[in-house]
C-alpha positions as CSV (number, residue, x, y, z in Angstrom):
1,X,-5.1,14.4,12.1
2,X,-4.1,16.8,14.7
3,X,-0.4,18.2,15.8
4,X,1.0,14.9,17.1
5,X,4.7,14.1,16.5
6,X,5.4,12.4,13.6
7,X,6.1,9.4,14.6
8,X,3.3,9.2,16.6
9,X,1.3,10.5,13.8
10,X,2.4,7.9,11.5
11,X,1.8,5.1,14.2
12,X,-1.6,6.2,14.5
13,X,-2.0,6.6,10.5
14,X,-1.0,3.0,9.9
15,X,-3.5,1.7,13.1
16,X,-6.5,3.5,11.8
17,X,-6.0,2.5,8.5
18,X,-5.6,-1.8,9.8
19,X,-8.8,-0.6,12.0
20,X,-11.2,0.3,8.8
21,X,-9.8,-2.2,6.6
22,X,-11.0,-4.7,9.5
23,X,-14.6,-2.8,9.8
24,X,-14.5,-3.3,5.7
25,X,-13.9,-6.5,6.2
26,X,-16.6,-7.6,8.0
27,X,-19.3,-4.7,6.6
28,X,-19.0,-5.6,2.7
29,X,-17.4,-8.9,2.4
30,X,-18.4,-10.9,5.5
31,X,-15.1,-11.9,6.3
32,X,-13.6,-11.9,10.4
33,X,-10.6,-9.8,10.3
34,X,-8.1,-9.7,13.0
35,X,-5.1,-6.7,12.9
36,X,-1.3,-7.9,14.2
37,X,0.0,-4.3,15.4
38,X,3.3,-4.4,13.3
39,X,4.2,-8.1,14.9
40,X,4.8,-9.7,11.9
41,X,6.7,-8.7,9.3
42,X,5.1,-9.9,5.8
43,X,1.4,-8.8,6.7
44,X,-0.6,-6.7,8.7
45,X,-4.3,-9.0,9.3
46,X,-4.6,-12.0,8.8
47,X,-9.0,-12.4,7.0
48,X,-10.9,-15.3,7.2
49,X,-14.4,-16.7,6.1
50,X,-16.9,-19.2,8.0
51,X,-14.7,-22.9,6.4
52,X,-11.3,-20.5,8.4
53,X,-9.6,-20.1,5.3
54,X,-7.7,-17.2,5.4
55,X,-5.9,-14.5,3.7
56,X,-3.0,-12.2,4.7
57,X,-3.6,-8.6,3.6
58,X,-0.4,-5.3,4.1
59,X,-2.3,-2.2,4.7
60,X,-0.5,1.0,3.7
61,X,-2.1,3.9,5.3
62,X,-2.1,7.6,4.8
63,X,-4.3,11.1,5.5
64,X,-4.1,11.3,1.8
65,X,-4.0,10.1,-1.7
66,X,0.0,9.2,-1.7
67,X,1.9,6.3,-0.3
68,X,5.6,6.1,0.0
69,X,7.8,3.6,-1.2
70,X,11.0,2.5,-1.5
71,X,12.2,2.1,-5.7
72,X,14.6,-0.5,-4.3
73,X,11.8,-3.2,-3.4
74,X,10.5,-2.8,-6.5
75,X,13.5,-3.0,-8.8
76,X,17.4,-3.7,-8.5
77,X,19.4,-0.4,-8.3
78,X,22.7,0.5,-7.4
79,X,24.5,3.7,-7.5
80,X,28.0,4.1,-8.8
81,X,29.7,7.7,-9.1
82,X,26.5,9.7,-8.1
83,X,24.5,7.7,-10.6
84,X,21.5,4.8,-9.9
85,X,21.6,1.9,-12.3
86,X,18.6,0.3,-13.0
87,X,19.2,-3.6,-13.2
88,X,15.6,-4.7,-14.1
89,X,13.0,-5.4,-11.3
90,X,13.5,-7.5,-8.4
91,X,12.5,-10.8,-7.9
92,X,9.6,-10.1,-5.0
93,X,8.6,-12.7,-2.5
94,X,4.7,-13.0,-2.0
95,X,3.9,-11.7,-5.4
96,X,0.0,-12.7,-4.3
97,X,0.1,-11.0,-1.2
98,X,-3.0,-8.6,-0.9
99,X,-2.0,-4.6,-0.3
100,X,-4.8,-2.2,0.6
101,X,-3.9,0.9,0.4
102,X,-6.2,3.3,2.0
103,X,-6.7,7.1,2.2
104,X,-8.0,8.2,5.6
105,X,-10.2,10.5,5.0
106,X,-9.9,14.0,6.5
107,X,-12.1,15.2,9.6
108,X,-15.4,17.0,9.2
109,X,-15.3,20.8,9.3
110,X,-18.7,20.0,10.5
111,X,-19.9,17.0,12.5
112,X,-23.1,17.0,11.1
113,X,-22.1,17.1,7.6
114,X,-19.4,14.4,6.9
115,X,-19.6,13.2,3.6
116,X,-16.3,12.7,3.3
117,X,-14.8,8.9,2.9
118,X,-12.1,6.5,2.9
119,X,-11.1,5.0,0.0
120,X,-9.8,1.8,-0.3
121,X,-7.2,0.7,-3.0
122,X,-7.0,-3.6,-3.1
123,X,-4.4,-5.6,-5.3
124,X,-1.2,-7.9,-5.4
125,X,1.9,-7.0,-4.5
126,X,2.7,-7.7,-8.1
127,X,0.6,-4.9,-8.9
128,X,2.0,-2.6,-6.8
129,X,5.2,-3.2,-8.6
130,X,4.0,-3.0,-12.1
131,X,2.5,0.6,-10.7
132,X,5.7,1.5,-8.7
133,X,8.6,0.3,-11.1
134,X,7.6,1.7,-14.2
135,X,6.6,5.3,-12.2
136,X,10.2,5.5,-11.0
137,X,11.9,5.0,-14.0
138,X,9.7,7.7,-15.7
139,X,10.5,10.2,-13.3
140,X,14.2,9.2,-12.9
141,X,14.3,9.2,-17.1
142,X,12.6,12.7,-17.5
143,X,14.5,14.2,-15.4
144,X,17.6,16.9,-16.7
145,X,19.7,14.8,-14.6
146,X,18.9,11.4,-15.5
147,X,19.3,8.9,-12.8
148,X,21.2,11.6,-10.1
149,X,19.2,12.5,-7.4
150,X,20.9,16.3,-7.1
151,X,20.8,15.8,-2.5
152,X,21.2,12.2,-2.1
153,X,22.7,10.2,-4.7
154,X,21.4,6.9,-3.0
155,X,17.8,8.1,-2.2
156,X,15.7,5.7,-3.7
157,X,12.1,8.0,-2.1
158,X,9.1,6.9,-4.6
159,X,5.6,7.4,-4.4
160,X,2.8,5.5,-5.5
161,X,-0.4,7.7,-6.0
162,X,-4.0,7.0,-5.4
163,X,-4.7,8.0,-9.3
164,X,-2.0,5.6,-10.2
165,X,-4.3,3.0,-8.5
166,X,-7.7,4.3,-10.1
167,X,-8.7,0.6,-11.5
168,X,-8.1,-1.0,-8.4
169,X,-10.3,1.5,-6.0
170,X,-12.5,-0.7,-3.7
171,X,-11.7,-3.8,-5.5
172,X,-12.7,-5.8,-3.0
173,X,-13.3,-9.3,-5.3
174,X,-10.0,-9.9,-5.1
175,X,-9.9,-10.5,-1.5
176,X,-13.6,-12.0,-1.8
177,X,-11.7,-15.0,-4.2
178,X,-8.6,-16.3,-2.4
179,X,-10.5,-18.2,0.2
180,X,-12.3,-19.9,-2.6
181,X,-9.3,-20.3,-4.6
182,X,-7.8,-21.8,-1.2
183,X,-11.0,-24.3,-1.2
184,X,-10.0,-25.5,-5.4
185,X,-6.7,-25.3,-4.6
């Protein structure tokens, strides 16, 4: 994207990325899906199929192929004396909850040659744990300074990568079964 401030940047980010998961939506699965512009707090759209069952779906967006996080919502640390303590991972609410995760791709050099494309990452928040937990607790472990972050003690920055995601790339069953499951349920 062009030289906008960042936090315009990133609002922009996160509203194209609802915007294509939408257009998705609708172009391989079928399914009406209607965006919530940061209003409500758990989800981002809210997908549904002809019988209006829906499903709620977060979208993380980003102009490339990693996502921030927070280590925190994925596991229970503290820090004492400089030092994070890992006490297991957290209990999460919505453990079902669909995240997309998609990588915006970047503008054409060329207009008439754009072969360039989103890519769209689908699976539970469950998932996204068992991705981001285990990847922070590498790092912090392979690190010289195990479990001190040398600037900010309390900074608990992760980052979930696109490659970390590979199995899950345009996985879009999963979000093709939950208004069936709804119907057996």
């Amino acid at each position: 994207m062009g030289k906008l401030a960042s936090g315009l940047s990133n609002k922009l980010t996160g509203q194209i990325g609802e915007f294509l998961v939408c257009a998705e939506m609708g172009r391989q699965l079928d399914l009406v899906a209607a965006p919530f512009a940061g209003n409500v707090p758990a989800f981002d759209l809210l997908v549904a199929d002809e019988q209006c069952r829906s499903v709620a779906i977060q979208v993380k967006a980003a102009c490339g192929t990693q996502w921030p996080s927070r280590a925190d919502a994925w596991i229970k640390l503290t820090v004492f004396d400089g030092e994070q303590k890992d006490g297991g991972d957290q209990e999460i609410d919505h453990p079902n909850l669909i995240y997309v995760f998609v990588a915006i791709a970047p503008k054409a050099v060329d207009p008439q040659i754009n072969n360039l494309k989103d890519r769209f990452f689908i699976l539970t928040k469950r998932a996204v744990q068992g991705i981001v937990a285990p990847a922070y607790r590498k790092y912090m472990e392979e690190r010289k300074i195990r479990w001190r972050r040398p600037r900010n003690p309390a900074s608990f920055d992760a980052r979930i990568d696109a490659s970390q995601m590979a199995e899950f790339e345009n996985n879009s069953e999963l979000i093709r079964q939950q208004p069936a499951a709804q119907a057996s349920g």
